[in-house]
BALO-126139 format. One record per residue (C-alpha): y, x, z; residue in one letter; residue number from 0. Coordinates in steps of 0.2 Angstrom, whole numbers, plus 5000, padded with zeros to 4 digits. Layout:
! BALO-126139
+------+------+------+---+-----+
:    v :    u :    w : r :   k :
+------+------+------+---+-----+
:    Y :    X :    Z : A : NUM :
...
+------+------+------+---+-----+
! end
This chain:
! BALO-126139
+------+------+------+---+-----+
:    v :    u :    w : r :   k :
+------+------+------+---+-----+
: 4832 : 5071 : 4991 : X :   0 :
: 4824 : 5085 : 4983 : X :   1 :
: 4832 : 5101 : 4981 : X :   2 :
: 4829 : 5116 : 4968 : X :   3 :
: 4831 : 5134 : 4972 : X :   4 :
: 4844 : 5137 : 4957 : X :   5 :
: 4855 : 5120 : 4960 : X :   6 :
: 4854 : 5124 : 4980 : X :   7 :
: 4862 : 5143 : 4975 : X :   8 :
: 4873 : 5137 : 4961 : X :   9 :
: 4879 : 5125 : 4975 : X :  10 :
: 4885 : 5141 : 4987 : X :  11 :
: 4891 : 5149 : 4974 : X :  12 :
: 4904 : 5135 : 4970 : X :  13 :
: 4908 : 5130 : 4989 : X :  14 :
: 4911 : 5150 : 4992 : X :  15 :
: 4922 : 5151 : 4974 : X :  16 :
: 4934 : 5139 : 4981 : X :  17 :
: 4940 : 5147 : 4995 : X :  18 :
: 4927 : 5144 : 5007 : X :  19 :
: 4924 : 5125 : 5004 : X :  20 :
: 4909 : 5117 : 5006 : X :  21 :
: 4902 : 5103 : 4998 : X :  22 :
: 4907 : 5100 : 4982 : X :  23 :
: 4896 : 5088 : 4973 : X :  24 :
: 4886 : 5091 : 4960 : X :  25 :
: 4875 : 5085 : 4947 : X :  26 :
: 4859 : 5080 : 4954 : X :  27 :
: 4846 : 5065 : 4956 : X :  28 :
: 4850 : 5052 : 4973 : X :  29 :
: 4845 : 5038 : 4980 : X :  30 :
: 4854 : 5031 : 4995 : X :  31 :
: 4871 : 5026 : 4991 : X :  32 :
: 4876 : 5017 : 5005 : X :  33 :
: 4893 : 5018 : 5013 : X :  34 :
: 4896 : 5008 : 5027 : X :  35 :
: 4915 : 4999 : 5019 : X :  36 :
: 4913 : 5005 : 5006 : X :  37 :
: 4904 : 4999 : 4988 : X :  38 :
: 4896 : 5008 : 4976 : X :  39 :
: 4904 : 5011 : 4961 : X :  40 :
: 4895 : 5001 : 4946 : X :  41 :
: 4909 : 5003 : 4931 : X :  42 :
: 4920 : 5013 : 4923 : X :  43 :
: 4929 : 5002 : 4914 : X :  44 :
: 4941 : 4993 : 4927 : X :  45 :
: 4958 : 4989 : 4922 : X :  46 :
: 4972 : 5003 : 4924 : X :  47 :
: 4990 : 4999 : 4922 : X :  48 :
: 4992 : 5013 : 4907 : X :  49 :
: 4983 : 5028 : 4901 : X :  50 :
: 4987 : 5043 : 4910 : X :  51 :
: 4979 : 5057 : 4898 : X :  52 :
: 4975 : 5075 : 4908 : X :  53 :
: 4973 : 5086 : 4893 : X :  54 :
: 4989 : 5097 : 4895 : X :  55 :
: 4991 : 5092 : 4914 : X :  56 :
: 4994 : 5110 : 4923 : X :  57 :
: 4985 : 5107 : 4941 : X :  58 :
: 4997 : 5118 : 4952 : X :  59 :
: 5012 : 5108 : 4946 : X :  60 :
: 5006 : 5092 : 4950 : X :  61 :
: 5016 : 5091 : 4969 : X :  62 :
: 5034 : 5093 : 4971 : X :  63 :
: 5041 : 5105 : 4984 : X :  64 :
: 5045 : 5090 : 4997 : X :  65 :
: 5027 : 5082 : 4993 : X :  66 :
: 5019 : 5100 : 4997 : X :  67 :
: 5029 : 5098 : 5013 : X :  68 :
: 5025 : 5082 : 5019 : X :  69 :
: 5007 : 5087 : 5016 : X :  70 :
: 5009 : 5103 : 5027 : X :  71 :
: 5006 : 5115 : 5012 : X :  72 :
: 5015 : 5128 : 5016 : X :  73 :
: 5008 : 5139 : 5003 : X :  74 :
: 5011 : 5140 : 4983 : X :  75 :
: 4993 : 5135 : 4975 : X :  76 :
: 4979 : 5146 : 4965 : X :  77 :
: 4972 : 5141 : 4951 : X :  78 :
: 4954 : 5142 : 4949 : X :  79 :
: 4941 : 5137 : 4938 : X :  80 :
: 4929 : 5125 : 4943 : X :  81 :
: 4912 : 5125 : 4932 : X :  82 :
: 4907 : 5109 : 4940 : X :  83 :
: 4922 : 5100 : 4931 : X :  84 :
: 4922 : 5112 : 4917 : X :  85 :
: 4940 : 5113 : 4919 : X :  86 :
: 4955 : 5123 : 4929 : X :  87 :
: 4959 : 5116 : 4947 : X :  88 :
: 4974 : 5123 : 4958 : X :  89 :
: 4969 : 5125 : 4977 : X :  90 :
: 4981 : 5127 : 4992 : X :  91 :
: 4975 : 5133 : 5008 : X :  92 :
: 4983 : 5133 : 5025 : X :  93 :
: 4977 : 5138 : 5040 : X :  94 :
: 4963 : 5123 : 5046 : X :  95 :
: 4962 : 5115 : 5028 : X :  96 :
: 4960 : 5117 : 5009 : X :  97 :
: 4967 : 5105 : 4996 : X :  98 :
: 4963 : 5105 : 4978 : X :  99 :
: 4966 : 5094 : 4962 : X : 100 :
: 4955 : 5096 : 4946 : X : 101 :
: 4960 : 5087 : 4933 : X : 102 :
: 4943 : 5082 : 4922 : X : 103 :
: 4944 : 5079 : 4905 : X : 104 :
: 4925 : 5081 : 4899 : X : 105 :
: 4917 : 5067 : 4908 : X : 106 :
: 4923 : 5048 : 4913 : X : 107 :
: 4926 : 5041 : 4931 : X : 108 :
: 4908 : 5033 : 4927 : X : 109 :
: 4896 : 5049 : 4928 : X : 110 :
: 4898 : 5046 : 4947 : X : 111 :
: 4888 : 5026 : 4945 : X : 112 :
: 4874 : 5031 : 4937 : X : 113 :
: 4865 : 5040 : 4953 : X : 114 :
: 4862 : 5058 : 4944 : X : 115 :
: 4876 : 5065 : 4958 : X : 116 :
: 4871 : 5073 : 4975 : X : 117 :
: 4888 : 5064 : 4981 : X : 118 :
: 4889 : 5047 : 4988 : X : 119 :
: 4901 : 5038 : 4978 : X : 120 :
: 4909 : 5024 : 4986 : X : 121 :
: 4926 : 5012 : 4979 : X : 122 :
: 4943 : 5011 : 4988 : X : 123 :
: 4957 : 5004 : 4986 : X : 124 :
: 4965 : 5005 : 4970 : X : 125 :
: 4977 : 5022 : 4969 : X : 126 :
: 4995 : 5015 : 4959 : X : 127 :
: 4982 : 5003 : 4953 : X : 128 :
: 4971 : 5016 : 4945 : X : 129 :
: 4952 : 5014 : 4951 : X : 130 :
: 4947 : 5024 : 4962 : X : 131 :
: 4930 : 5032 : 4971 : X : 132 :
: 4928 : 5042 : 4988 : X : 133 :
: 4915 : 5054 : 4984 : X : 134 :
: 4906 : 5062 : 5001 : X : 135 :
: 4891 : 5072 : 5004 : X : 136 :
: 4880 : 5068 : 5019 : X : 137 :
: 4877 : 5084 : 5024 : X : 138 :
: 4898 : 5087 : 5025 : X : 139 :
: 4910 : 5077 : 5035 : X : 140 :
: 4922 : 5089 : 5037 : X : 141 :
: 4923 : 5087 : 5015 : X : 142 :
: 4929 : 5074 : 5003 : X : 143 :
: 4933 : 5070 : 4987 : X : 144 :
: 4944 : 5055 : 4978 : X : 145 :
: 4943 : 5053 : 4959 : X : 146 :
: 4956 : 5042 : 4952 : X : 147 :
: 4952 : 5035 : 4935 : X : 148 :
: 4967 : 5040 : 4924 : X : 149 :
: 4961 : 5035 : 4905 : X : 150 :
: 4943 : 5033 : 4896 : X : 151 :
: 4932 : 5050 : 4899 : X : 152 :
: 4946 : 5057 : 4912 : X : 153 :
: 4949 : 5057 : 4928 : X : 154 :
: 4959 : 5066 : 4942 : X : 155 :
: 4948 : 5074 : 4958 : X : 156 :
: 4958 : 5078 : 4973 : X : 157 :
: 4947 : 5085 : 4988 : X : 158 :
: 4951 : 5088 : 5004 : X : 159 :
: 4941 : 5102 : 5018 : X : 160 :
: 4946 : 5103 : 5038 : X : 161 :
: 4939 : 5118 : 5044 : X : 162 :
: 4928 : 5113 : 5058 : X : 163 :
: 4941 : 5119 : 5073 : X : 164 :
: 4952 : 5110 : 5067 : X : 165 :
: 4946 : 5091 : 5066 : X : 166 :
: 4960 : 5086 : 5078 : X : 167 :
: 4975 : 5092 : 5070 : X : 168 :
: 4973 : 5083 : 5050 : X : 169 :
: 4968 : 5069 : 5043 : X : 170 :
: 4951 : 5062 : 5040 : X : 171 :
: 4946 : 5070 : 5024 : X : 172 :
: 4946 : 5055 : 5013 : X : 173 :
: 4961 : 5052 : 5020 : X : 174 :
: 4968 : 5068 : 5018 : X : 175 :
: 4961 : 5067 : 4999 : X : 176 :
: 4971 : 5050 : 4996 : X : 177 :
: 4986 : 5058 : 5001 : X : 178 :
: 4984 : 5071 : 4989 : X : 179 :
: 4979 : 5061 : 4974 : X : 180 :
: 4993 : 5047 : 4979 : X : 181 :
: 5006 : 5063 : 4979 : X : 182 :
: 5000 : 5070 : 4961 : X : 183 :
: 4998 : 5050 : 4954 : X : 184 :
: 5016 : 5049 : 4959 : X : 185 :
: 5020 : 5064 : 4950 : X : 186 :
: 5011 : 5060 : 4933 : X : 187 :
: 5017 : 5044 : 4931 : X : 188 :
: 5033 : 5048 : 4929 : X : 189 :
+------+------+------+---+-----+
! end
């Protein structure tokens, strides 16, 4: 996988604007996208059981108090922007971990199939019966991200970062980022 000097130092300066969290993927050409598990993704167009539109959606009220809880936020969330997404995310760190939502609303679940992405995109189980992809980079294990299809050029990321000392005391990262994005589906389809 080639690299350029720009792409490599707009890279840092994303991981280091959202709160010292590594790995967010980001637009560029590859090749391998294997998973062990997992498939890749090859459309965008699966069935959702209704539209869930992100347009107004304000990212740092998409958990409840007792969902924040159970997910050991014990912090209120900041917004920031996030130029990858072209859109305003809400982060929460605690101490060993950084959660963050982004809802995306100028590009479609699909961008992540067509191979012009650093991450590896892989499909999971369906979130509330929305499609869903893990995205992963290989260079990060300690980072994931889920995107959860919500309606035709939208979709919700949820990431999840465990800070390397702390491995042992959260989730996996993709499983800590399905918790996330199950907690905010909940809270937007109501």
């Amino acid at each position: 996988m080639r690299r350029s000097l720009p792409g490599l130092i707009v890279l840092l300066v994303l991981a280091a604007g959202c709160g010292g969290q590594p790995g967010t993927p980001t637009p560029e050409r590859s090749t391998d996208n294997t998973t062990s598990g997992r498939t890749t993704p090859s459309t965008s167009n699966a069935p959702r059981p209704r539209e869930v539109k992100l347009d107004h959606v304000k990212p740092c009220d998409l958990l409840t108090t007792q969902q924040l809880s159970a997910l050991r936020i014990d912090r209120p969330g900041r917004e920031v922007a996030s130029e990858t997404y072209e859109s305003t995310g809400c982060t929460w760190t605690v101490n060993g971990a950084n959660n963050r939502l982004v809802p995306v609303t100028k590009e479609g679940i699909g961008v992540w199939s067509g191979g012009s992405r650093t991450g590896r995109p892989a499909k999971i189980d369906p979130i509330l019966g929305f499609a869903a992809i893990t995205v992963t980079l290989p260079s990060d294990e300690r980072h994931c991200d889920v995107m959860v299809d919500t309606t035709d050029g939208q979709y919700l990321v949820a990431a999840f970062t465990v800070s390397p000392s702390f491995v042992d005391q959260f989730p996996k990262p993709c499983d800590g980022a399905r918790r996330l994005a199950e907690a905010a589906m909940q809270n937007l389809l109501k």
